[in-house]
N, C-alpha and C positions, 0 to 999 in steps of 0.2 A: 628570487629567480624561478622557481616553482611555478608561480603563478604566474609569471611572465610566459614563461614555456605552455603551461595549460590554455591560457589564451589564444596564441597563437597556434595551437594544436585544435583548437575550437574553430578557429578562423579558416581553417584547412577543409573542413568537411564540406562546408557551400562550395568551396573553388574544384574540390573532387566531383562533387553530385555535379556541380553545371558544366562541366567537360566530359562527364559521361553524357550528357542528354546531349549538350551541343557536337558531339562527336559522333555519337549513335545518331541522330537527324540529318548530321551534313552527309555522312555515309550510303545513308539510305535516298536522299536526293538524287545521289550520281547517276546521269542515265545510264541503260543499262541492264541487263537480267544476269546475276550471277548463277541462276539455276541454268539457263540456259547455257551457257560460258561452261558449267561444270558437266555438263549431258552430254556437250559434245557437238559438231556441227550436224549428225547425223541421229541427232534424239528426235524423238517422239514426240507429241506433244505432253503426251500421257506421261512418260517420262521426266518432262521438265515437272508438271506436273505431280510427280511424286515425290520428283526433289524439292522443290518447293514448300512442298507439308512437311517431309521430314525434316528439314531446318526450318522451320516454322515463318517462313517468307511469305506466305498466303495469309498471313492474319496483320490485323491492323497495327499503325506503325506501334500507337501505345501500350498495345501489347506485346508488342516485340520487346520494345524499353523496360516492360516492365518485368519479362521472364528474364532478361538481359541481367539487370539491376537485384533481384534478385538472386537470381545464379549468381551473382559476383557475393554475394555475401557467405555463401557456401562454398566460395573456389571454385566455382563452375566460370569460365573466362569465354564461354563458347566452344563450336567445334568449325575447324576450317573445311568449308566446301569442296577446296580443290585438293588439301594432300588428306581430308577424312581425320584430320591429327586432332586434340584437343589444342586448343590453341595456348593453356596454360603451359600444358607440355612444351612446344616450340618455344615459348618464349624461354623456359628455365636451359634449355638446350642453344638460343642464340644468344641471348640477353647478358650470359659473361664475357665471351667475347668484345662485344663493344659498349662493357664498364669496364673492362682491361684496356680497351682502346683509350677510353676518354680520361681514363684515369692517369694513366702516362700520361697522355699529353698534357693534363695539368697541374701535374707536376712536374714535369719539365717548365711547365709555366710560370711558376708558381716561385719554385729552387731559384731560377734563373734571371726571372722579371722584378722580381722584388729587389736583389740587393744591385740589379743596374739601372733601376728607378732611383734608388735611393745615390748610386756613386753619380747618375747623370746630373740628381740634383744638388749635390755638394761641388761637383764642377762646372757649376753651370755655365754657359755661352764659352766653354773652352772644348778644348777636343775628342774629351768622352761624350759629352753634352751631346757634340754636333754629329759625332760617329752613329752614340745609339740612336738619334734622332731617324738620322738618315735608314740605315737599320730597321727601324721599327715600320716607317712609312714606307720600304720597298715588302716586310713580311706581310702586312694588314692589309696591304693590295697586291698583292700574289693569290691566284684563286689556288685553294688547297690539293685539289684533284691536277689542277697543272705542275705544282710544286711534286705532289705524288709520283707524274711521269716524271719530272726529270732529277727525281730522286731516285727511279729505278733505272734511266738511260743512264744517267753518269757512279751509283755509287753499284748496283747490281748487274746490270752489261757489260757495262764497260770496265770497272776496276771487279768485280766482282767480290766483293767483300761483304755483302748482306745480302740476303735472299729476296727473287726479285716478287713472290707475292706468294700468298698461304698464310696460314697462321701455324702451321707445324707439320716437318716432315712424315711422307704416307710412310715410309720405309720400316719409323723408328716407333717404339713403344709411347703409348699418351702418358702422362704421369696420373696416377691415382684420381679418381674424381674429386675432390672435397668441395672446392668453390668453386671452382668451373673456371678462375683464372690461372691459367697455365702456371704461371710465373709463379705464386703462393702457392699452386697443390705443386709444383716441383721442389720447393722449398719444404714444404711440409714433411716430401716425403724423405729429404734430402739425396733428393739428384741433382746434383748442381749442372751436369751435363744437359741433362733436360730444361733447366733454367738456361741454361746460357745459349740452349738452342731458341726456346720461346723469346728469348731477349731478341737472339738476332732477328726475326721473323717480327717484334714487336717495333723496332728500330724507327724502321722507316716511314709506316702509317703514324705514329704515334708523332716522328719530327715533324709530317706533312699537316698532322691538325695542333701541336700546337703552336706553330709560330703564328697565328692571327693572334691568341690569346696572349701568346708572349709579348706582343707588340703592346698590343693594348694595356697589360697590366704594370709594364714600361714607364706607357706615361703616364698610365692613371698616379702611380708611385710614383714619375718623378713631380707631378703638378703635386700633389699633397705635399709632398716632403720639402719641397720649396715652400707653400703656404704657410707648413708648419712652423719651419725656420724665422720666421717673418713675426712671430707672434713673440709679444711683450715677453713670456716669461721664459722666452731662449733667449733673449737678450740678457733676462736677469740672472741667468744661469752664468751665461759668459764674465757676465760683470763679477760673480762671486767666485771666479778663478776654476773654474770648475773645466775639467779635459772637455774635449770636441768628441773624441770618442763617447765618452758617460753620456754629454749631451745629446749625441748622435743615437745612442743603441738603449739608452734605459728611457727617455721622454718624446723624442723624436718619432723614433720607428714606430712606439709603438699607438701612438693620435695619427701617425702616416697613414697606419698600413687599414686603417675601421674603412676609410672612404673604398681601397683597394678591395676588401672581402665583397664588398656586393658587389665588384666586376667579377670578383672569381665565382661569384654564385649562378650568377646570371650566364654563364660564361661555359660552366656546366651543363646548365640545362642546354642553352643552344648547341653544344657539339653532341650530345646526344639524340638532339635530330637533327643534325646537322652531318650525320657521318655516311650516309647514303653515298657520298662522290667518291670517298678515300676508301669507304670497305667493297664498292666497283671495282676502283683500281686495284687496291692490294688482293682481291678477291678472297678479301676478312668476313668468318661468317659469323657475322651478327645480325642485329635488327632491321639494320641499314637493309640489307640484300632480302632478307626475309618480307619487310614492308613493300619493298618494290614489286617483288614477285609478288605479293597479294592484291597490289596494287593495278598490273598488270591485267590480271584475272579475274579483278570485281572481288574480289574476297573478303566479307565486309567484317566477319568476323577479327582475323589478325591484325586489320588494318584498325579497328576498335580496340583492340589488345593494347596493340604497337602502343599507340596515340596515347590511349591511359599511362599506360608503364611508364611512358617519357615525361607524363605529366606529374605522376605520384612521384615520380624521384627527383623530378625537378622542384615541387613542393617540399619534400623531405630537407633536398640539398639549401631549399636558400632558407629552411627553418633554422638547420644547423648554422648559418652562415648569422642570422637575427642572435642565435643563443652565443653565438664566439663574439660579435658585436658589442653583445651585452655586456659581457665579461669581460672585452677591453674599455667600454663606457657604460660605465654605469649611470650613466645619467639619462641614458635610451629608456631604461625600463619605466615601466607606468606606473607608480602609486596604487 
């Protein structure tokens, strides 16, 4: 297992380095002068001009990559044009927020999708089958930002039972910083009042991004656990008197659920850049808002930041997802 894991941690560093260069390249294509954008309508030339040197946008592209590329190896992430911040700074500042985000939601995916994957496929073509079916095909094609609004007309305006967007009241004390995920530093520091405020405020963004993934991880789980079913040696199980249950929860579930982990891996990565429409709506501050706004403004640094961050953890997330793979089949790892 060791050497499975070191390989695939070897395998990671090319896929790092060429999404820094292809990210830092496509950035710097976009037409455009972000010095100019940050001077002002009423700068100088002399002015753009000097902004220009002092972020170092006057020198050739491969030297930009290459002070880029270097500073990352030191912690240096850059510094953004428009708010002057270091760009490492913003991210440790938005970047829990929307892994609280995506994280809820897949686990709500995750708790919820699996075992109605598995009951659609033990009832199959009868009326759980047909219900989560139906179900699953209305959440996978609901766009998430429209599910957002009328999760706040109908459960925030109208019944008013969840707060209609923020991620925590201005009024009331923040809980302790530790992770930066509300919900664990309220726990940690045992305020359950503060948790059960960040819950409510986490609610609703959280149901609107994961029902794509819950859909999806439905059927992915109910296809396998039907395949699974089908194979010779659940037959031979049944023939030796052996419960539906054992068969179901100690052999079935668990050849099911190897095919289901790399939708949950992949599944991650995507809602983490994929949360730009739901942290608009909930006006959640994460990366999502942070990327747009840079975006916005030519700001080439955070939007190089952003793009890494969601790549390095998207790399990290489907390594973990190969190393759990491994450990339900062993027969994956290489010699």
């Amino acid at each position: 297992m060791v050497s499975f894991i070191a390989r695939r941690i070897l395998l990671l560093i090319p896929v790092v380095v060429g999404l820094t260069m292809l990210v830092f390249a496509i950035t710097r294509l976009v037409p455009g002068d972000p010095a100019r954008l940050a001077a002002g309508p009423n700068a100088t030339p002399a002015q753009i001009e000097a902004i220009s040197r002092q972020f170092g946008l006057d020198r050739p592209l491969p030297v930009q990559y290459w002070r880029y590329a270097t500073g990352l190896l030191h912690g240096d992430w850059g510094m953004s044009i428009y708010s002057r911040r270091p760009v490492l700074q913003d991210l440790r500042d938005y970047l829990p927020a929307t892994l609280e985000l995506v994280l809820a939601a897949m686990a709500l995916a995750v708790v919820l999708g699996i075992p109605l994957g598995l009951l659609a496929a033990i009832y199959r073509n009868r009326w759980p089958d047909m219900l989560t079916n139906v179900v699953s095909m209305g959440a996978i094609s609901m766009p998430r930002f429209f599910l957002g609004l009328l999760f706040q007309l109908g459960f925030a305006m109208a019944l008013g039972w969840l707060p209609l967007s923020g991620r925590f009241p201005l009024d009331e004390d923040v809980p302790p910083h530790l992770t930066g995920l509300l919900t664990i530093d309220a726990l940690a520091a045992g305020d359950l009042h503060a948790c059960w405020v960040a819950l409510q405020y986490l609610a609703l963004p959280a149901i609107a991004m994961s029902l794509s993934p819950l859909a999806t991880i439905v059927r992915m789980m109910r296809a396998s656990t039907i395949e699974v079913l089908q194979q010779d040696y659940v037959t031979t199980e049944r023939a030796l008197g052996l419960s539906q249950r054992l068969i179901l929860f100690k052999y079935v579930l668990k050849n099911a659920i190897s095919a289901t982990l790399t939708v949950i891996g992949l599944y991650f990565g995507w809602l983490l850049g994929g949360t730009v429409l739901v942290e608009t709506v909930f006006d959640w501050p994460g990366i999502g808002l942070y990327a747009t706004s840079a975006i916005l403004t030519q700001d080439f640094m955070p939007i190089v930041g952003v793009t890494l961050c969601i790549g390095v953890l998207f790399v990290v997330v489907n390594l973990l997802v190969d190393v759990i793979y491994a450990a339900l089949n062993p027969r994956v790892r290489l010699k």
